[in-house]
N, CA, C and O atoms as a GROMACS GRO file, in nm:
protein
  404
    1UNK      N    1  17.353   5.247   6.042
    1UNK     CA    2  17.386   5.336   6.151
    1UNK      C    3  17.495   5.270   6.237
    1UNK      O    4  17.465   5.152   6.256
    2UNK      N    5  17.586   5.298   6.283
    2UNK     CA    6  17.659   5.288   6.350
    2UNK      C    7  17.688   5.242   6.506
    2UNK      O    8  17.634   5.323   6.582
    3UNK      N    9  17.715   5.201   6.534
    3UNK     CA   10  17.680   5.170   6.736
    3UNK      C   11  17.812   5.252   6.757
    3UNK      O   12  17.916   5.286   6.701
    4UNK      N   13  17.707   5.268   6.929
    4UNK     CA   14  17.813   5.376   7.014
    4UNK      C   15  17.928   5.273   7.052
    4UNK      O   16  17.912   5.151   7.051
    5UNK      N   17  18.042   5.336   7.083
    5UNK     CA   18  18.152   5.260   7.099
    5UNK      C   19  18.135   5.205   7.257
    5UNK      O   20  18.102   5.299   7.330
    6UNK      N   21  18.145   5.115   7.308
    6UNK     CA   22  18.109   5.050   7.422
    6UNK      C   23  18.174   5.123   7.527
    6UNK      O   24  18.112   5.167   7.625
    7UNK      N   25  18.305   5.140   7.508
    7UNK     CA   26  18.422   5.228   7.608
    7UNK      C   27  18.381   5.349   7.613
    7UNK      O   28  18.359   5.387   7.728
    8UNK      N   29  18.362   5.422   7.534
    8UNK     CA   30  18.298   5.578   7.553
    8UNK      C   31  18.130   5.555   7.654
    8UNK      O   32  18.083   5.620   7.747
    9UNK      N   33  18.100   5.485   7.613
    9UNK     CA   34  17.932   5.441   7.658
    9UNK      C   35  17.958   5.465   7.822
    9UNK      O   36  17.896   5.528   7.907
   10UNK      N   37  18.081   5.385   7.826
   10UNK     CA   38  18.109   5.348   7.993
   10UNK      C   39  18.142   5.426   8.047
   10UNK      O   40  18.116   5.435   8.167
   11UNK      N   41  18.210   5.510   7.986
   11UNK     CA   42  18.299   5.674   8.009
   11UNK      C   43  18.185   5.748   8.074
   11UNK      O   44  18.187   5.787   8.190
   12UNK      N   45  18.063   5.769   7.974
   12UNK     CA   46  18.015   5.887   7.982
   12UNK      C   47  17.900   5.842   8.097
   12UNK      O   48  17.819   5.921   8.146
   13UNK      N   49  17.908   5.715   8.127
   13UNK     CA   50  17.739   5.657   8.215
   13UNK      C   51  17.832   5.690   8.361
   13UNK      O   52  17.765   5.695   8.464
   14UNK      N   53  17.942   5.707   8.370
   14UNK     CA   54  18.024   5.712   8.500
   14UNK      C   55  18.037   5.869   8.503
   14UNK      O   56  18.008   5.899   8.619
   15UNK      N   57  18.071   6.004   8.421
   15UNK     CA   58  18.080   6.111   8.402
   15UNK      C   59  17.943   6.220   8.428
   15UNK      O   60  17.927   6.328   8.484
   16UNK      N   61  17.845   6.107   8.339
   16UNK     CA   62  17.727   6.159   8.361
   16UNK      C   63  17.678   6.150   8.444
   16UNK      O   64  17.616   6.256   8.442
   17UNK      N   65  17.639   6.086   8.559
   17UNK     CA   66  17.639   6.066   8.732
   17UNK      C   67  17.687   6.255   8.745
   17UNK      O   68  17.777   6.326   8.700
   18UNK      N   69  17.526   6.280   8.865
   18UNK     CA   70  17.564   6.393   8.930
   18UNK      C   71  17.688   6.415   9.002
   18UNK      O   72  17.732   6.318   9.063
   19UNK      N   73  17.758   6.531   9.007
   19UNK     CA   74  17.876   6.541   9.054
   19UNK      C   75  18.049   6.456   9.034
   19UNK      O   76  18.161   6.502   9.054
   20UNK      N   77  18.002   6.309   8.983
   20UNK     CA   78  18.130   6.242   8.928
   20UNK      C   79  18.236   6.328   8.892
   20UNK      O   80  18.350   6.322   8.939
   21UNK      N   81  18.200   6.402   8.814
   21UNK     CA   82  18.306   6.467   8.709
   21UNK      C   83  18.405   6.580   8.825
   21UNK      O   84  18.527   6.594   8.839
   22UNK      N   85  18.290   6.644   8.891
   22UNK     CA   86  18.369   6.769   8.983
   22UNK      C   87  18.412   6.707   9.106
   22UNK      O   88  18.484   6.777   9.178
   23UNK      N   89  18.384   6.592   9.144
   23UNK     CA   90  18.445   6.569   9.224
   23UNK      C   91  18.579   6.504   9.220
   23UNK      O   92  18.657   6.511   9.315
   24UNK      N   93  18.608   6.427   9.084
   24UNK     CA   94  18.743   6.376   9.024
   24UNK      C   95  18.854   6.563   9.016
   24UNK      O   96  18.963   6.592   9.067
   25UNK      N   97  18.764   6.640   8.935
   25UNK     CA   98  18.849   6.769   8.929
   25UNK      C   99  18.894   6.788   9.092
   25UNK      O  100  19.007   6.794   9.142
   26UNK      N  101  18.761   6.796   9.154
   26UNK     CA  102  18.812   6.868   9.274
   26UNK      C  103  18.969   6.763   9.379
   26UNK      O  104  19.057   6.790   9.460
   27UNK      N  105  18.924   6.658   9.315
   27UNK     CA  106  19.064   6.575   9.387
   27UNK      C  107  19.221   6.606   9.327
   27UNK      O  108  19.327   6.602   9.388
   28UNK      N  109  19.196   6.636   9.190
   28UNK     CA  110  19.286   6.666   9.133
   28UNK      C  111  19.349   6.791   9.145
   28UNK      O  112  19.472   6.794   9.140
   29UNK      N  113  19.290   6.886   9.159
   29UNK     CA  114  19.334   6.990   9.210
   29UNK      C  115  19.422   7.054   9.350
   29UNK      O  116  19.460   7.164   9.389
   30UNK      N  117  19.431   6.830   9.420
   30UNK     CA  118  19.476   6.947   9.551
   30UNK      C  119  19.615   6.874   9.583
   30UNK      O  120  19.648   6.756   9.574
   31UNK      N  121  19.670   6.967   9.616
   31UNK     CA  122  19.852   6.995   9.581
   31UNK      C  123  19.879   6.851   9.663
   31UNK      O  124  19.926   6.762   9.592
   32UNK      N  125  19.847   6.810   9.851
   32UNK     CA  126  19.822   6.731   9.890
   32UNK      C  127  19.805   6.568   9.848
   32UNK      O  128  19.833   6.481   9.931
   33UNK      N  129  19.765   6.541   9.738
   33UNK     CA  130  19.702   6.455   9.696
   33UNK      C  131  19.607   6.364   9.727
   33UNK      O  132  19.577   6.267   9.657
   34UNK      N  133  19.543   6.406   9.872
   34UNK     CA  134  19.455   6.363   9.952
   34UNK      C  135  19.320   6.454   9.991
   34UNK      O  136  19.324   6.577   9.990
   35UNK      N  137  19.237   6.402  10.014
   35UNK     CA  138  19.118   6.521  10.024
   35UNK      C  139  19.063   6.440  10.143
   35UNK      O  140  19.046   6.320  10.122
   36UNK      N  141  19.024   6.504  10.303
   36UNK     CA  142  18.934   6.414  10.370
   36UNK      C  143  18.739   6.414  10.270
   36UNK      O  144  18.715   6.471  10.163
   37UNK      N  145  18.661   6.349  10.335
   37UNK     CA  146  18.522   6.387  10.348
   37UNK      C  147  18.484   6.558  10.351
   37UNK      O  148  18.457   6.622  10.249
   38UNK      N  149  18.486   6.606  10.464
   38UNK     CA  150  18.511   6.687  10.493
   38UNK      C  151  18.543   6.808  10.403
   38UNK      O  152  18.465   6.894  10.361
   39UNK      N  153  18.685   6.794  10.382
   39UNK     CA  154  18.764   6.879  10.268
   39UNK      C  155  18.676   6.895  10.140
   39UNK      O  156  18.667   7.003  10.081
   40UNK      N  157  18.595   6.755  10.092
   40UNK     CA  158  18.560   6.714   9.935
   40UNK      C  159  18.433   6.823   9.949
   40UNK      O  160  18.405   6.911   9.867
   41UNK      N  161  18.371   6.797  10.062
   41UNK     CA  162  18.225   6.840  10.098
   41UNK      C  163  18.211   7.014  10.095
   41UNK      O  164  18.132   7.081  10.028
   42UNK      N  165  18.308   7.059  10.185
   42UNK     CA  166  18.354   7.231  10.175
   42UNK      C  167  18.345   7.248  10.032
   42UNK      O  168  18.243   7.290   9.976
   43UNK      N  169  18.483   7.208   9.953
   43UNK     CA  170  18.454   7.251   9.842
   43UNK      C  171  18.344   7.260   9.723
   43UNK      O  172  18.302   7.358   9.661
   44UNK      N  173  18.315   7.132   9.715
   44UNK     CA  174  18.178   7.131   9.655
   44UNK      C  175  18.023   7.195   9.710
   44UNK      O  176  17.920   7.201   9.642
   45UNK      N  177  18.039   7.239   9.853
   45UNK     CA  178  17.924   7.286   9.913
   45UNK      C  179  17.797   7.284   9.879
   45UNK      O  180  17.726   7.256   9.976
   46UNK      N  181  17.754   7.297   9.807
   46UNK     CA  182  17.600   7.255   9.771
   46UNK      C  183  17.555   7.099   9.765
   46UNK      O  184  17.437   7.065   9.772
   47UNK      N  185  17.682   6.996   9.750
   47UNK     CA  186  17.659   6.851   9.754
   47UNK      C  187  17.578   6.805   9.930
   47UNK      O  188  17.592   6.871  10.032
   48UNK      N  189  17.510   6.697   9.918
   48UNK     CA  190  17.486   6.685  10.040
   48UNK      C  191  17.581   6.567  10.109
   48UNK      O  192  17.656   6.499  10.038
   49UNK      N  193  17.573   6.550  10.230
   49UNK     CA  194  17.666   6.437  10.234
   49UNK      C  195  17.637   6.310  10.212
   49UNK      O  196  17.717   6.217  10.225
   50UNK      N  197  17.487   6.296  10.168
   50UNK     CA  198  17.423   6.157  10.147
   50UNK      C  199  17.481   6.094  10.014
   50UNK      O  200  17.520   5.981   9.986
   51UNK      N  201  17.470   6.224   9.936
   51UNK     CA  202  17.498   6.223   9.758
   51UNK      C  203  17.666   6.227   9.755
   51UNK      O  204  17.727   6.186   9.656
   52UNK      N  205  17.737   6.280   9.876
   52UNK     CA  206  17.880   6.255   9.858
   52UNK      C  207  17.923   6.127   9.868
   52UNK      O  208  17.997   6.082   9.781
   53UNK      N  209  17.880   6.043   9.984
   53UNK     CA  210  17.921   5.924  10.034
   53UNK      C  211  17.865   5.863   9.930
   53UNK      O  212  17.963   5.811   9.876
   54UNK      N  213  17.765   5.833   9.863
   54UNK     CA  214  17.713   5.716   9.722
   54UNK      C  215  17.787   5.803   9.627
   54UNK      O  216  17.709   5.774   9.536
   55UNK      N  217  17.886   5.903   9.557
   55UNK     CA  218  17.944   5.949   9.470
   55UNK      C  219  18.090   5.830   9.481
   55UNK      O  220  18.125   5.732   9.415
   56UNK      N  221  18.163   5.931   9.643
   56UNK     CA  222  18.255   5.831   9.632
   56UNK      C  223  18.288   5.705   9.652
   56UNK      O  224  18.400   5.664   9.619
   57UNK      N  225  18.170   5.604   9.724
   57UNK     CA  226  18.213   5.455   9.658
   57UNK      C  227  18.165   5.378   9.521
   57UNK      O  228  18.177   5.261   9.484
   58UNK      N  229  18.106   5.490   9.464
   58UNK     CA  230  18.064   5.465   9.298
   58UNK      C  231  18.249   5.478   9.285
   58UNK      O  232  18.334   5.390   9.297
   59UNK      N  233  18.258   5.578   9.266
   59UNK     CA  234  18.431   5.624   9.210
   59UNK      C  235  18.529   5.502   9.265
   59UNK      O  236  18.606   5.440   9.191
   60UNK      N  237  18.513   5.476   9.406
   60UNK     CA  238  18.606   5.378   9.462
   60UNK      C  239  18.560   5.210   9.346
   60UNK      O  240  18.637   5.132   9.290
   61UNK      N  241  18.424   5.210   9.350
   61UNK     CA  242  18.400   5.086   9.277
   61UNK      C  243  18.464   5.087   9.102
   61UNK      O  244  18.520   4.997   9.040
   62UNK      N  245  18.438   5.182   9.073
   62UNK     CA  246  18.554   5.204   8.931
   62UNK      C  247  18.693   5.223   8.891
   62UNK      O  248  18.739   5.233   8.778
   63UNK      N  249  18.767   5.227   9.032
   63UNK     CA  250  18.885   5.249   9.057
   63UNK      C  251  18.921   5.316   8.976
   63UNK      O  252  18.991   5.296   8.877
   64UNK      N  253  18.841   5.456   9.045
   64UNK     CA  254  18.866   5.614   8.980
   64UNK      C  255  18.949   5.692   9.105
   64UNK      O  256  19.010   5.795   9.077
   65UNK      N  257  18.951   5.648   9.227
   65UNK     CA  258  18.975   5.688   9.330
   65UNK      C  259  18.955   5.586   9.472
   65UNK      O  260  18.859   5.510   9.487
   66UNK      N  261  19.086   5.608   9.583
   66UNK     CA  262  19.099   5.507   9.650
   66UNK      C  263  19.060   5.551   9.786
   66UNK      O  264  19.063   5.674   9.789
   67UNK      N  265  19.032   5.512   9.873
   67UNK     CA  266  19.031   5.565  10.065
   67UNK      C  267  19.136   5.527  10.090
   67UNK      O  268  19.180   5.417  10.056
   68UNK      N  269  19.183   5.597  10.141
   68UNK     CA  270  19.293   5.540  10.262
   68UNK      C  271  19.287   5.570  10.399
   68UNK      O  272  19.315   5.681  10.445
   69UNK      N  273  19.243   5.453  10.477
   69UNK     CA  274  19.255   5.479  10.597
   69UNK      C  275  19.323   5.461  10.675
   69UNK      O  276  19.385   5.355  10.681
   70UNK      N  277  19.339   5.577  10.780
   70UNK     CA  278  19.388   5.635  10.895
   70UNK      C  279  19.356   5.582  11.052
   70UNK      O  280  19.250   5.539  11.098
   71UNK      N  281  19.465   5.598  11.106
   71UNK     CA  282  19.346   5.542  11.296
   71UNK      C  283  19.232   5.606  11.327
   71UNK      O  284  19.132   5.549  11.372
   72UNK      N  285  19.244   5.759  11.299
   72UNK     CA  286  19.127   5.822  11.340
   72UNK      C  287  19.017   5.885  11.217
   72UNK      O  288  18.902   5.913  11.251
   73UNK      N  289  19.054   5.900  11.104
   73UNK     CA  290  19.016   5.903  10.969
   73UNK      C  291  19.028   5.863  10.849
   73UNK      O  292  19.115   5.779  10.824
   74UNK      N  293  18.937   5.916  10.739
   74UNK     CA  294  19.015   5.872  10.628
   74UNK      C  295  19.036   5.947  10.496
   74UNK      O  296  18.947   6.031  10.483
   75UNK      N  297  19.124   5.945  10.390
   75UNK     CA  298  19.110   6.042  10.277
   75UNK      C  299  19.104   5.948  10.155
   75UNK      O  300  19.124   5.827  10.146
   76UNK      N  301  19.063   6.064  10.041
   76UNK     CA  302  19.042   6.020   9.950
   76UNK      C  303  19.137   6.083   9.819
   76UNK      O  304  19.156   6.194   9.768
   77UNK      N  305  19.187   5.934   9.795
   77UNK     CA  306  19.294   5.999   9.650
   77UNK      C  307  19.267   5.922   9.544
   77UNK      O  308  19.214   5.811   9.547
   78UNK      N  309  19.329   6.025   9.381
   78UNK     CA  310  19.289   5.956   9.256
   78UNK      C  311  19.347   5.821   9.271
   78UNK      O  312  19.395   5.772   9.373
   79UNK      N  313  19.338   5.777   9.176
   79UNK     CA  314  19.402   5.602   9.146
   79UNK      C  315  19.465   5.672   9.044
   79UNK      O  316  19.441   5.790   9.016
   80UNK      N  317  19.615   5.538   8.942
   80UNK     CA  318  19.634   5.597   8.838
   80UNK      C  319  19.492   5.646   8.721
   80UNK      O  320  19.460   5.756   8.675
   81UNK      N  321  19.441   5.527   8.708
   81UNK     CA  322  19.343   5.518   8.633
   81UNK      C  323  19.217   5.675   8.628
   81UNK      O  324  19.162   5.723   8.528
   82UNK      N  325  19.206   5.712   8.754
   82UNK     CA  326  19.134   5.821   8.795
   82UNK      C  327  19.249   5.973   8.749
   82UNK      O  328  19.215   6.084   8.708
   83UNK      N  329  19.358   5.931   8.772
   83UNK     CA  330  19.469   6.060   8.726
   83UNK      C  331  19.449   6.057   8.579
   83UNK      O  332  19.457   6.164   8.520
   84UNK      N  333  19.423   5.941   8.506
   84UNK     CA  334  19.439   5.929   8.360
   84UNK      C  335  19.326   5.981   8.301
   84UNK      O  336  19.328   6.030   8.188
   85UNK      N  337  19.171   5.969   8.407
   85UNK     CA  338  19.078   6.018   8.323
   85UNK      C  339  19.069   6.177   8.340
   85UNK      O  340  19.012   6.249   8.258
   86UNK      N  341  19.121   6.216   8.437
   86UNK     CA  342  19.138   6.393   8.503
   86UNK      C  343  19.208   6.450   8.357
   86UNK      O  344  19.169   6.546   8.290
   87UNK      N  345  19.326   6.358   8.328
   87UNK     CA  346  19.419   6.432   8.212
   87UNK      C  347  19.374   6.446   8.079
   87UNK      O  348  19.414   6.522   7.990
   88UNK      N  349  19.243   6.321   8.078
   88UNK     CA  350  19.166   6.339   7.926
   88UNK      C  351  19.018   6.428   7.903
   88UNK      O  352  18.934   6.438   7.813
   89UNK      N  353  19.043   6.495   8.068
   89UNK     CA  354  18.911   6.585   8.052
   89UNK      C  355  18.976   6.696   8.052
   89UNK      O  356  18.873   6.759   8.072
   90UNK      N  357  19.090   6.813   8.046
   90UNK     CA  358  19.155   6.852   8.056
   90UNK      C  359  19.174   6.947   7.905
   90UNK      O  360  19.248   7.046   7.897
   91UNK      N  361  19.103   6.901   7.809
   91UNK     CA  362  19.055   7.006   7.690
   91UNK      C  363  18.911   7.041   7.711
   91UNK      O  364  18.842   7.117   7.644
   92UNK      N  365  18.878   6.968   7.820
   92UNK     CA  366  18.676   7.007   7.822
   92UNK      C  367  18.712   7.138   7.924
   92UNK      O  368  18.684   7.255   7.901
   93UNK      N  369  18.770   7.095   8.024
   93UNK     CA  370  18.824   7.242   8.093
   93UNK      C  371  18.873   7.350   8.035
   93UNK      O  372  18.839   7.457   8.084
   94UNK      N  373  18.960   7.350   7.920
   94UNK     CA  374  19.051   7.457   7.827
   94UNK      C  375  18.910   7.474   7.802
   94UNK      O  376  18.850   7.566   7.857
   95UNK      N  377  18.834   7.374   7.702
   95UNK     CA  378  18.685   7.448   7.629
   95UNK      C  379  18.567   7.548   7.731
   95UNK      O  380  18.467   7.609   7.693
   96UNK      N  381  18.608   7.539   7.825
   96UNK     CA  382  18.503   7.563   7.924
   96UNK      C  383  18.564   7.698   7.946
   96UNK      O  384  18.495   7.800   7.943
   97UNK      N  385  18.721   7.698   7.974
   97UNK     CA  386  18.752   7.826   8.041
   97UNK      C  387  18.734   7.897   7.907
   97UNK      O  388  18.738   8.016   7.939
   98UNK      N  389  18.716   7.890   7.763
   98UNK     CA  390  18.716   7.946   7.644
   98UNK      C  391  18.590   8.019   7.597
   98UNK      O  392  18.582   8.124   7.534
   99UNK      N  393  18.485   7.933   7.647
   99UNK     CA  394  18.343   7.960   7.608
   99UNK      C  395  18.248   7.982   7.739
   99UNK      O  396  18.138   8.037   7.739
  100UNK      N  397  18.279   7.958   7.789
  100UNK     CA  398  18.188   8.016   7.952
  100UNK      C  399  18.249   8.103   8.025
  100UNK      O  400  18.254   8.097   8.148
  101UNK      N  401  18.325   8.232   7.922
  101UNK     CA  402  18.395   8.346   8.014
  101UNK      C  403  18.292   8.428   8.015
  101UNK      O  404  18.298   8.534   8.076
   0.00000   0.00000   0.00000
């Protein structure tokens, strides 16, 4: 039998995490390239903010996505690395808009 490939293993233990995945989309999606707290939280609405704040310094600890802070706030943008994994999920989206019409 075969072993799982270690890199995919790592892929999917970071993907598979509640919300990971939509919240990388939802960063990617915004023209801005910045999203506050706030902003991330609206859109996703059903997230709570307990489960947002431990989402995004999981993401910040994988340098999937960075903070940048501000005097009075702060936002949140992809990293390259986080742009690179948005672009390789990007046929799961085509598959999704294909089969979940």
């Amino acid at each position: 039998m075969a072993n799982a490939c270690p890199y995919i293993t790592q892929a999917f233990s970071i993907l598979s995490k509640k919300w990971s995945g939509i919240i990388l989309h939802t960063l990617s999606l915004n023209l801005n390239d910045e999203l506050s707290f706030t902003e991330i939280k609206e859109a996703l609405q059903t997230i709570t903010p307990r489960a947002l704040s431990i989402r995004l310094n999981e993401l910040i600890e994988y340098n999937l996505i960075k903070k940048i802070d501000y005097e009075i706030s702060h936002t949140y943008q992809l990293t390259e690395q986080g742009k690179a994994l948005v672009d390789a999920l990007a046929p799961i989206e085509k598959w999704a808009h294909d089969y979940f019409v």
